[in-house]
SEDO-180149 format. One record per residue: residue in one letter; x, y, z of N, C-alpha, C in turn; residue number from 1. Coordinates in Angstrom, 1 decimal. Example, Ala and Ser with C-alpha at 12.3 -4.5 7.8 and 13.67 -1.06 7.14 Angstrom:
+---+--------+--------+--------+--------+--------+--------+--------+--------+--------+-----+
! r !    n_X !    n_Y !    n_Z !   ca_X !   ca_Y !   ca_Z !    c_X !    c_Y !    c_Z !   k !
+---+--------+--------+--------+--------+--------+--------+--------+--------+--------+-----+
! A !   13.2 !   -5.7 !    7.8 !   12.3 !   -4.5 !    7.8 !   13.2 !   -3.3 !    7.8 !   1 !
! S !   12.8 !   -2.2 !    7.1 !   13.7 !   -1.1 !    7.1 !   12.9 !    0.0 !    7.9 !   2 !
+---+--------+--------+--------+--------+--------+--------+--------+--------+--------+-----+
% end
This chain:
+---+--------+--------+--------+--------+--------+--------+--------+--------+--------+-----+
! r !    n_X !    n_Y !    n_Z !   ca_X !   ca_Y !   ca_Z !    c_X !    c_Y !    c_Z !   k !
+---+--------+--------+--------+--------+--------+--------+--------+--------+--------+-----+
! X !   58.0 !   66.5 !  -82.4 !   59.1 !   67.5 !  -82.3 !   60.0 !   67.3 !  -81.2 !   1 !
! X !   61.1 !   67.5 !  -81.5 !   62.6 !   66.7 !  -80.5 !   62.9 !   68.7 !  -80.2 !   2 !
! X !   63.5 !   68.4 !  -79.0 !   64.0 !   69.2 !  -78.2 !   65.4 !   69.6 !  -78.6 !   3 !
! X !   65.8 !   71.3 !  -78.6 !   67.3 !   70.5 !  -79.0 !   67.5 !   70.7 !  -78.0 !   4 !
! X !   69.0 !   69.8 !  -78.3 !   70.2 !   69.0 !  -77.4 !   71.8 !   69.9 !  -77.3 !   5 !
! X !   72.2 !   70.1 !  -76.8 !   73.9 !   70.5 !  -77.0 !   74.5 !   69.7 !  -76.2 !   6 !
! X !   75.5 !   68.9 !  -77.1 !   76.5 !   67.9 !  -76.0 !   77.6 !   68.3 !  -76.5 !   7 !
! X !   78.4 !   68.1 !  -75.3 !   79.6 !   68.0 !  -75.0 !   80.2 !   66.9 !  -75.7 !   8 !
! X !   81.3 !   66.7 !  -76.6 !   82.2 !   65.6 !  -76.6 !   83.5 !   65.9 !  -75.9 !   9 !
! X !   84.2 !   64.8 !  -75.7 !   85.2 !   64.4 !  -75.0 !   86.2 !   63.4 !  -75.3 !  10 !
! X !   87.5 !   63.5 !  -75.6 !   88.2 !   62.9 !  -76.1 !   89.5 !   62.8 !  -75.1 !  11 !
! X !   89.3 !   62.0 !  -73.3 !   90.1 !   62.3 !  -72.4 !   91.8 !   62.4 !  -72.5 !  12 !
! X !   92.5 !   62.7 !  -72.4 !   93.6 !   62.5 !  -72.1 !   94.5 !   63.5 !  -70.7 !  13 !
! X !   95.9 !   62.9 !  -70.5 !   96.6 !   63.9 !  -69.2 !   97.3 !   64.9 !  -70.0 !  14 !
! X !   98.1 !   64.7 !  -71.9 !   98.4 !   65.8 !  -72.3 !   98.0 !   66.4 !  -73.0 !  15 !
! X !   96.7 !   66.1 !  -73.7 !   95.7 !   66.4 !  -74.1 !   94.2 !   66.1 !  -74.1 !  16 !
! X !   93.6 !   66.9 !  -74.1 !   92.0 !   66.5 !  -73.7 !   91.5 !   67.5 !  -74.9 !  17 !
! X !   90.4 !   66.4 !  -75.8 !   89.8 !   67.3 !  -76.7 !   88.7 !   67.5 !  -76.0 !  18 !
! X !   87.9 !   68.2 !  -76.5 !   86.4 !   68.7 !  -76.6 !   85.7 !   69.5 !  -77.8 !  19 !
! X !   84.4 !   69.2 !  -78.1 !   83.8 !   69.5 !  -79.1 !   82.3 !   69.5 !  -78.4 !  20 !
! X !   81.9 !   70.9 !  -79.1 !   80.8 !   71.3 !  -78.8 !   79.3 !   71.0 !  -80.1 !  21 !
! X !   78.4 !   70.2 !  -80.0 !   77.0 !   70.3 !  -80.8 !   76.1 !   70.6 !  -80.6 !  22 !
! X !   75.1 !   71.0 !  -81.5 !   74.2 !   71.0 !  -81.4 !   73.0 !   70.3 !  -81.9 !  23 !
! X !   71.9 !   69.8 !  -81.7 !   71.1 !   68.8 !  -82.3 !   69.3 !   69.5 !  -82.2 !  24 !
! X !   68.9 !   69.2 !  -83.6 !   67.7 !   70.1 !  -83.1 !   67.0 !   69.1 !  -84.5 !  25 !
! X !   65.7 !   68.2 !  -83.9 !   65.0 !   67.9 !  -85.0 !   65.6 !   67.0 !  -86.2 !  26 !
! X !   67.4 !   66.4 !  -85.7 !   67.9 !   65.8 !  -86.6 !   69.1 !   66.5 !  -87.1 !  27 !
! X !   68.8 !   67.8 !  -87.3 !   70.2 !   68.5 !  -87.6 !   71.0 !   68.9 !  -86.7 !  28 !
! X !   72.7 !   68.4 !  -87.5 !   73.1 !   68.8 !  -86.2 !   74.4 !   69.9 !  -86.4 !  29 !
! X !   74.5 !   71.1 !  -85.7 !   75.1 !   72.2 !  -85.9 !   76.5 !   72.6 !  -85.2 !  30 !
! X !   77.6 !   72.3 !  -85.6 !   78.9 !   72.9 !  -84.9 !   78.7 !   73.9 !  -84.4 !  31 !
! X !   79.6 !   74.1 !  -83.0 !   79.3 !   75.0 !  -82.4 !   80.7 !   75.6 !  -82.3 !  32 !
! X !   82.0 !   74.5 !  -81.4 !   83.3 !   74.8 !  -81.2 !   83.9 !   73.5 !  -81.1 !  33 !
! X !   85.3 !   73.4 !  -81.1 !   85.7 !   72.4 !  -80.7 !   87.3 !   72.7 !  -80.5 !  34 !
! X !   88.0 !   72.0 !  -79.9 !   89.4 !   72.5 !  -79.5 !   89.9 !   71.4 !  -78.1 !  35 !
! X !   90.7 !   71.8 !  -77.6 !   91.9 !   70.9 !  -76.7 !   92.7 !   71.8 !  -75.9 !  36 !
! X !   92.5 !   71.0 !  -74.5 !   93.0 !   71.1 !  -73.4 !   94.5 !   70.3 !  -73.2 !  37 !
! X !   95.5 !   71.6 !  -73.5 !   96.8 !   71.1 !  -73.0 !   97.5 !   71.2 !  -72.0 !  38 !
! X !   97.9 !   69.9 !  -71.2 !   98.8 !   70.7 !  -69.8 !  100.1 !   70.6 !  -70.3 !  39 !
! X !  100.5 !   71.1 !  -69.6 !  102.8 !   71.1 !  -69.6 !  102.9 !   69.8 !  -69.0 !  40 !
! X !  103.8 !   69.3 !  -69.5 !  104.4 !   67.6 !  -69.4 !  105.3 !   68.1 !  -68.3 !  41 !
! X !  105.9 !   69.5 !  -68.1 !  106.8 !   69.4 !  -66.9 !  105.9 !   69.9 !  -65.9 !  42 !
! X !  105.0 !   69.7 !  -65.4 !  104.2 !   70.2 !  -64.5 !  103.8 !   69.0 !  -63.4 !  43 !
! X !  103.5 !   68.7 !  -62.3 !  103.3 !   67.9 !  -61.4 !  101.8 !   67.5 !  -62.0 !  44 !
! X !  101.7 !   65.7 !  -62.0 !  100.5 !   65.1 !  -63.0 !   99.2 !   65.9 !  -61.9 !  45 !
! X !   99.3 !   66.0 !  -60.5 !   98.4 !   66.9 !  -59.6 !   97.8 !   68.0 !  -60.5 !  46 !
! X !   98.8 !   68.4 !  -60.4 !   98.4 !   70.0 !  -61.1 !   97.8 !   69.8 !  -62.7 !  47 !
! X !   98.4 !   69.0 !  -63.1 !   97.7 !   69.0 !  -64.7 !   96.4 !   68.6 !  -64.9 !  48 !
! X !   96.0 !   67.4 !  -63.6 !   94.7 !   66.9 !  -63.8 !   93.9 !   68.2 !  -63.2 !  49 !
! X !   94.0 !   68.8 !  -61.8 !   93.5 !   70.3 !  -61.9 !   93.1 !   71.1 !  -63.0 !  50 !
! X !   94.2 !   71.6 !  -63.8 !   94.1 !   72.1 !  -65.0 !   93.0 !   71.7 !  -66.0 !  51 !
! X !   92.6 !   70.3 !  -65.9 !   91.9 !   69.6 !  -66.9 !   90.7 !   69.4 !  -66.4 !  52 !
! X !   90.2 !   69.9 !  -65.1 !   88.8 !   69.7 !  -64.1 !   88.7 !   71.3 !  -64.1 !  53 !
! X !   89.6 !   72.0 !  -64.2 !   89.2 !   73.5 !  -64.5 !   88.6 !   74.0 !  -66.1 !  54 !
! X !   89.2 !   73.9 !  -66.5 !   88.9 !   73.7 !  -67.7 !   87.8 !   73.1 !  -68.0 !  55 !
! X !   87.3 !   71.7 !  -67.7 !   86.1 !   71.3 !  -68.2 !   85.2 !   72.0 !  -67.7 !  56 !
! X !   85.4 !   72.7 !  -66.1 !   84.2 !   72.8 !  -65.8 !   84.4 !   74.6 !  -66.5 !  57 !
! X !   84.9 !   75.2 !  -67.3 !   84.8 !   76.5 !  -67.7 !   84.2 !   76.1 !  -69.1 !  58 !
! X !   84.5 !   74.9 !  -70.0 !   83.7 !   74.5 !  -70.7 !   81.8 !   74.7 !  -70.5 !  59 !
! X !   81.8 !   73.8 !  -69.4 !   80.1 !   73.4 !  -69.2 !   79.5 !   74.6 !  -68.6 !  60 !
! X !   80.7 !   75.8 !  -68.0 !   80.0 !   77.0 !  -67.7 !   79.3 !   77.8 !  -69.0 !  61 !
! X !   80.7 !   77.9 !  -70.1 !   80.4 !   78.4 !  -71.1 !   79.4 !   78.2 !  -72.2 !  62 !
! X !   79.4 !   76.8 !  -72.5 !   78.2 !   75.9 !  -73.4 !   77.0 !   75.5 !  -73.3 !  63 !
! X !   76.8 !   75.5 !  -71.3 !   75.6 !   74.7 !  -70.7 !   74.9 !   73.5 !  -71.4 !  64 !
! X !   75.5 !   72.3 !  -71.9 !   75.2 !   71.7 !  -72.4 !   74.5 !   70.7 !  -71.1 !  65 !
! X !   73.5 !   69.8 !  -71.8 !   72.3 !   69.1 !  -71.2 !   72.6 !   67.7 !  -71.2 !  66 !
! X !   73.8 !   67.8 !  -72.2 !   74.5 !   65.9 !  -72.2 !   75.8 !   66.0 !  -72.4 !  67 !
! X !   76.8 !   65.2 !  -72.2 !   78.5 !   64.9 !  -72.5 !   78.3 !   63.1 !  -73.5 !  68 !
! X !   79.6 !   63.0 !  -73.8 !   79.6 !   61.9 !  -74.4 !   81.0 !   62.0 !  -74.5 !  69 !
! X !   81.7 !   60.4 !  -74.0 !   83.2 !   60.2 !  -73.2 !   83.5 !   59.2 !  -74.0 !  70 !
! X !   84.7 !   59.0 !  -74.6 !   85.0 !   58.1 !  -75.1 !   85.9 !   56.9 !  -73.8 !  71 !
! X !   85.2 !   56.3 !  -73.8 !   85.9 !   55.2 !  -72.8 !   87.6 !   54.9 !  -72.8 !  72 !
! X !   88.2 !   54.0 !  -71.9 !   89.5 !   53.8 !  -72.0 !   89.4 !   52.7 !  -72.8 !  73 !
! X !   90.6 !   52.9 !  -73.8 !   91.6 !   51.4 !  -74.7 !   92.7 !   51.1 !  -74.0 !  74 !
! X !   92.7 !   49.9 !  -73.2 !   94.3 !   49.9 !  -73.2 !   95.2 !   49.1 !  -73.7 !  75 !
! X !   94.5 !   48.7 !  -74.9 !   95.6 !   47.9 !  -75.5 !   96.4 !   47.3 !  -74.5 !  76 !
! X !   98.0 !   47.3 !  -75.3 !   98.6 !   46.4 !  -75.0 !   99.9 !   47.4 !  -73.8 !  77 !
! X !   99.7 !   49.1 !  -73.7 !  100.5 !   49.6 !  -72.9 !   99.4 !   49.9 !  -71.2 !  78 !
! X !   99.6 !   49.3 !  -70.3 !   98.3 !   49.6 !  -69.4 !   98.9 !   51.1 !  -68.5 !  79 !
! X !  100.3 !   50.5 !  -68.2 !  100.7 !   52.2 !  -67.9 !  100.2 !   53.5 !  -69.0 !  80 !
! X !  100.4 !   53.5 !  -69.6 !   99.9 !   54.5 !  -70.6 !   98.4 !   54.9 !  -70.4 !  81 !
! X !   97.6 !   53.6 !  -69.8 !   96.0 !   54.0 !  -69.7 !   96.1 !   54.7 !  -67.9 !  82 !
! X !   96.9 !   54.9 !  -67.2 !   96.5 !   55.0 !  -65.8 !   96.5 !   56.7 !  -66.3 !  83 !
! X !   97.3 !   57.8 !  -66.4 !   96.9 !   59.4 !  -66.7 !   95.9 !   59.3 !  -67.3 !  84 !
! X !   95.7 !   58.5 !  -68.3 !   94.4 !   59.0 !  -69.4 !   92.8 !   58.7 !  -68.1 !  85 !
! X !   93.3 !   57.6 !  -67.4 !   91.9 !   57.3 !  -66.4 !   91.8 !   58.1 !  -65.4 !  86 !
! X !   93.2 !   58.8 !  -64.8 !   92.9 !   60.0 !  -63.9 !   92.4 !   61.3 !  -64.6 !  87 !
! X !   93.0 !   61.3 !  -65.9 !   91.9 !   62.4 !  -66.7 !   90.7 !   61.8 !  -66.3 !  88 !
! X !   90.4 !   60.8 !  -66.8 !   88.6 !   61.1 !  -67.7 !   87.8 !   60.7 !  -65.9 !  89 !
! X !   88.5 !   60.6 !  -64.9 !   88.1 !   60.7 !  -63.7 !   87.9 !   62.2 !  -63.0 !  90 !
! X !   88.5 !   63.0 !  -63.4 !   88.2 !   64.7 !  -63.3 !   87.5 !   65.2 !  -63.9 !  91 !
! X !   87.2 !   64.3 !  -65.4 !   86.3 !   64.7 !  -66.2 !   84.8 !   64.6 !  -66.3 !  92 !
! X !   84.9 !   63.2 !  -65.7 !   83.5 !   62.6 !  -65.1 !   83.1 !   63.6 !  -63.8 !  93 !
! X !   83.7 !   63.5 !  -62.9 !   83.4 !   64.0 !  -62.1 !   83.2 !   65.7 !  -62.6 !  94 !
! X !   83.9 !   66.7 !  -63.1 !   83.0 !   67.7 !  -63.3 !   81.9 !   67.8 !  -63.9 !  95 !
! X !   81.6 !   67.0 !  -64.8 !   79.9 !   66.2 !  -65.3 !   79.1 !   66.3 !  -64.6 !  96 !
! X !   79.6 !   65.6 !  -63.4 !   78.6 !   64.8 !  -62.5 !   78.4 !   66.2 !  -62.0 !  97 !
! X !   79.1 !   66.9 !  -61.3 !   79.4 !   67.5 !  -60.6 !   77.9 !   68.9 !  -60.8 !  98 !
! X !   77.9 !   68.8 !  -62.5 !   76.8 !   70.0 !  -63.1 !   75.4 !   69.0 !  -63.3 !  99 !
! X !   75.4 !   68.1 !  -63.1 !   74.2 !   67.2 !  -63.3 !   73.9 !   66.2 !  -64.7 ! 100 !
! X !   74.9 !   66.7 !  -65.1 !   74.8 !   66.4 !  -66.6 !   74.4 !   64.6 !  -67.2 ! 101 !
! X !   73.9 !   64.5 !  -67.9 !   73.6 !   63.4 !  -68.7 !   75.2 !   62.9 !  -69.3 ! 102 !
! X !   75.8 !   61.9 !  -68.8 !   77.0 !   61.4 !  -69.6 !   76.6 !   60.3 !  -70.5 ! 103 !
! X !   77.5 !   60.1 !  -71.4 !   77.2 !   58.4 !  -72.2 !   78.4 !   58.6 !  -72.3 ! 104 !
! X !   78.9 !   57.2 !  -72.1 !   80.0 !   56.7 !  -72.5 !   80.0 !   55.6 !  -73.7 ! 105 !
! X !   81.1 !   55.7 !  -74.5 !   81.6 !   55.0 !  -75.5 !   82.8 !   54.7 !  -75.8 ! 106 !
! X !   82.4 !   53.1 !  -76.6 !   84.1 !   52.4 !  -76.7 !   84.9 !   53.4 !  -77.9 ! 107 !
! X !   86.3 !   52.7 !  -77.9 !   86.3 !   53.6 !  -79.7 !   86.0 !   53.2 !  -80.7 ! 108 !
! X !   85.4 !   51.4 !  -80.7 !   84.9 !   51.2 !  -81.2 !   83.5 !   51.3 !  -82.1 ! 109 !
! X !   82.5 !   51.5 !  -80.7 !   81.5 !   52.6 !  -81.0 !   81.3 !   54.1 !  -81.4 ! 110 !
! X !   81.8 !   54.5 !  -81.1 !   82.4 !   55.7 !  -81.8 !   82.7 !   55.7 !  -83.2 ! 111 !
! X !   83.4 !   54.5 !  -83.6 !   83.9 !   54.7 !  -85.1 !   82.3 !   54.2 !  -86.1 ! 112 !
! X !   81.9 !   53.4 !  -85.3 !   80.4 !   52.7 !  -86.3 !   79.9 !   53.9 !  -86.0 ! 113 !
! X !   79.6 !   54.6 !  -85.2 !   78.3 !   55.4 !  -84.6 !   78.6 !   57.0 !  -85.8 ! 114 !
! X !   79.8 !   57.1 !  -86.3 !   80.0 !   57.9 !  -86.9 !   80.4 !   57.5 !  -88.6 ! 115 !
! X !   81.1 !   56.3 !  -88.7 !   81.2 !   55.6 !  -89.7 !   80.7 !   54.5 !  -90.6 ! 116 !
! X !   80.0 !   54.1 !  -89.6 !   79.6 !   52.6 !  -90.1 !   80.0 !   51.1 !  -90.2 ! 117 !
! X !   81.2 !   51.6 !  -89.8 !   82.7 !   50.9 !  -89.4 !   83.3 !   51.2 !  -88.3 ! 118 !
! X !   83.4 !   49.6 !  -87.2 !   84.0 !   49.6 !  -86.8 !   85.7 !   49.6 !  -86.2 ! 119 !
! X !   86.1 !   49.5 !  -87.6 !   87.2 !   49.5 !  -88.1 !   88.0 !   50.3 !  -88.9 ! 120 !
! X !   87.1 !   51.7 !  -89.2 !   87.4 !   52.6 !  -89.4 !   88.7 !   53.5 !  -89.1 ! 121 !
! X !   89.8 !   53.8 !  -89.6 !   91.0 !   54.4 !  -89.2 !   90.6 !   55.5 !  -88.9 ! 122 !
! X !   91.8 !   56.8 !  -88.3 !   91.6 !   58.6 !  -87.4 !   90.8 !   59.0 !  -88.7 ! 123 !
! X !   92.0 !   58.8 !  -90.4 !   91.5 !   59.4 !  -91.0 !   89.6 !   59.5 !  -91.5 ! 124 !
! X !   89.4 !   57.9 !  -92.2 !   88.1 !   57.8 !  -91.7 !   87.5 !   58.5 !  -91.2 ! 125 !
! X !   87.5 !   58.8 !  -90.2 !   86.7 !   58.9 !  -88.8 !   86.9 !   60.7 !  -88.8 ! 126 !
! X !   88.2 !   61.4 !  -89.0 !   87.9 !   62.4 !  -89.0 !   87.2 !   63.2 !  -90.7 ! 127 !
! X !   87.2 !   62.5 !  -91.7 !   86.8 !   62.6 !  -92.8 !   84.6 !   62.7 !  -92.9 ! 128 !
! X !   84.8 !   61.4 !  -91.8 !   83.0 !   62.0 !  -92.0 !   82.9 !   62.8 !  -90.8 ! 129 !
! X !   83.6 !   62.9 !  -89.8 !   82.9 !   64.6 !  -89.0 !   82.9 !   65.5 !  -89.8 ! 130 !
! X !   84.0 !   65.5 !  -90.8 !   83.8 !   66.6 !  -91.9 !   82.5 !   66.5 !  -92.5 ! 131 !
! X !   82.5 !   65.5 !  -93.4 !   81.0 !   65.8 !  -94.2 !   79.5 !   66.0 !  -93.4 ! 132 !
! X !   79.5 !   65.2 !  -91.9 !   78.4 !   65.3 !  -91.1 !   78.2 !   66.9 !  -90.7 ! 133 !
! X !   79.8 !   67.6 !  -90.2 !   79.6 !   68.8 !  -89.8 !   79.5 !   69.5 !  -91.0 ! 134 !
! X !   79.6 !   69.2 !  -91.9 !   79.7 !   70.3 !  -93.4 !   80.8 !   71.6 !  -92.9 ! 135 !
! X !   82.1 !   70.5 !  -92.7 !   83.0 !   71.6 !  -92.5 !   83.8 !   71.5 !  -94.1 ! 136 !
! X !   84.6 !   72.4 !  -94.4 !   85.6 !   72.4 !  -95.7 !   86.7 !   71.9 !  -95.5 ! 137 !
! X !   87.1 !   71.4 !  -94.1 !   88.5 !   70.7 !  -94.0 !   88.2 !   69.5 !  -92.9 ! 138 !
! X !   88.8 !   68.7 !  -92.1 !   88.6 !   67.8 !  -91.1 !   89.1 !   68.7 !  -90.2 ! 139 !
! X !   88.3 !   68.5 !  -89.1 !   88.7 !   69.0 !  -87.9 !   90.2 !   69.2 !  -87.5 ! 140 !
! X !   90.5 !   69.7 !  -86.8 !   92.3 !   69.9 !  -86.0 !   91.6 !   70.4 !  -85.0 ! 141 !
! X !   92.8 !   70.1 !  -83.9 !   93.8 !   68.7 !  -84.0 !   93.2 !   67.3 !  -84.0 ! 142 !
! X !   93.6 !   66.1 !  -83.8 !   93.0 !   65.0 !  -84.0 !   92.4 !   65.0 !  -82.8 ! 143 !
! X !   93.2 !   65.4 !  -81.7 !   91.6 !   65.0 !  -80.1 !   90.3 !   66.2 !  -80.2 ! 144 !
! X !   90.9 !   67.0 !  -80.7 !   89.6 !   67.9 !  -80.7 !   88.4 !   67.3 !  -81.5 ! 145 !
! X !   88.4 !   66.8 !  -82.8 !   88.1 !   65.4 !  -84.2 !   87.5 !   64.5 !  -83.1 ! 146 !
! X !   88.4 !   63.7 !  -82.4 !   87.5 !   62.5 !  -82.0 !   86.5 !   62.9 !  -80.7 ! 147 !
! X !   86.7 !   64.8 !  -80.5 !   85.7 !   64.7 !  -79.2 !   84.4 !   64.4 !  -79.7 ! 148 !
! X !   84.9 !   65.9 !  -81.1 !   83.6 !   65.8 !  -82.1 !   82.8 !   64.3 !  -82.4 ! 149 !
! X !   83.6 !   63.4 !  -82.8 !   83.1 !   61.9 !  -83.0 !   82.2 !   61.6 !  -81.8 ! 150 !
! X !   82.6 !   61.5 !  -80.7 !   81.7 !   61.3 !  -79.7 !   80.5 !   61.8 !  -79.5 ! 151 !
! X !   80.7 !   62.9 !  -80.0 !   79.3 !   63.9 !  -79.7 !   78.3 !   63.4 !  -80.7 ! 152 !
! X !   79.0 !   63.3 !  -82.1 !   78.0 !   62.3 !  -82.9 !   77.6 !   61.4 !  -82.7 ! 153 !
! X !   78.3 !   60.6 !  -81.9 !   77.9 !   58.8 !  -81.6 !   77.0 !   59.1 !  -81.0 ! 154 !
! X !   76.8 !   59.8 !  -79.7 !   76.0 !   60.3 !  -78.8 !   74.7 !   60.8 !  -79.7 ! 155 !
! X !   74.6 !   62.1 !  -80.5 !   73.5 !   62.1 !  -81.2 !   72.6 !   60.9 !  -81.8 ! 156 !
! X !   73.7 !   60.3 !  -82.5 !   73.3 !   58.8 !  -83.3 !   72.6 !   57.9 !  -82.7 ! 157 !
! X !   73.0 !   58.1 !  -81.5 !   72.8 !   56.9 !  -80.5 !   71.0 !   57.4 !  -79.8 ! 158 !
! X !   70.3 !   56.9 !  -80.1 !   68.5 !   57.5 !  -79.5 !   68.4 !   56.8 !  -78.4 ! 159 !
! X !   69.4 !   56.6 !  -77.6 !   69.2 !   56.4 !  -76.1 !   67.8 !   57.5 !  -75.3 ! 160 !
! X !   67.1 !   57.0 !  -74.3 !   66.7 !   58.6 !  -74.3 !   67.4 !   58.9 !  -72.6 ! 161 !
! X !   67.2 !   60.6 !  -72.6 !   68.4 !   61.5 !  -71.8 !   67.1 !   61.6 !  -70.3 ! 162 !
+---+--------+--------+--------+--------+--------+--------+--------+--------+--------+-----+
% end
């Protein structure tokens, strides 16, 4: 008999940050919440990454979750574009750390097999089986809140032990 689990998923970004909350108990695994962290694009990137370290940590106040699971950086072919998303998921880690928490990290790669079976899996894909895994009636919204969810499943999927 397995313990349950509630993790955190995470889908970093500077003007958006998803998160999605599960639960895992014995194999099943139960939606809890999920939604996205938006800053103002006219706001000093200081203050927004603030915004986004406050926030997580009112998350991990609210959920007390025992594990997180981070989707790693892509940076393709724009690398500017990856420096906000790495000062996010750097306030993000750190309020993790900060509560003690179990992180995993994942590519988006892994994330797409770990939820699909396919690594090559497209959003829709990908948001189509969080639907059927969560036994929701529609795919999640918005899409970062969707791929925090994905992570949180890769994380389940994944029998690392915590």
């Amino acid at each position: 008999m397995g313990a349950q689990r509630t993790i955190l998923g995470i889908d970093p970004g500077l003007a958006s940050t998803g998160w999605g909350v599960l639960i895992e108990n014995n194999g099943n695994i139960q939606y809890v919440d999920h939604g996205v962290i938006v800053t103002r694009a006219d706001s000093q990137r200081a203050d927004r990454l603030f915004f986004i370290l406050q926030s997580i940590r009112s998350l991990l106040e609210k959920f007390e979750p025992g594990e997180a699971a981070i989707e790693n950086l892509y940076f393709g072919k724009n690398v500017t574009s990856a420096i906000p998303v790495a000062e996010a998921r750097g306030v993000i880690c750190a309020a993790i750390a900060e509560k003690g928490i179990f992180l995993r990290e994942f590519t988006p790669n892994a994330i797409k097999m770990g939820v699909t079976g396919s690594a090559r899996a497209d959003k829709k894909q990908v948001q189509e089986m969080v639907r059927i895994i969560l036994g929701m009636e529609k795919p999640p919204k918005p899409d970062h809140g969707a791929d925090a969810l994905a992570a949180a499943i890769c994380a389940i999927n994944s029998k690392a032990i915590v």
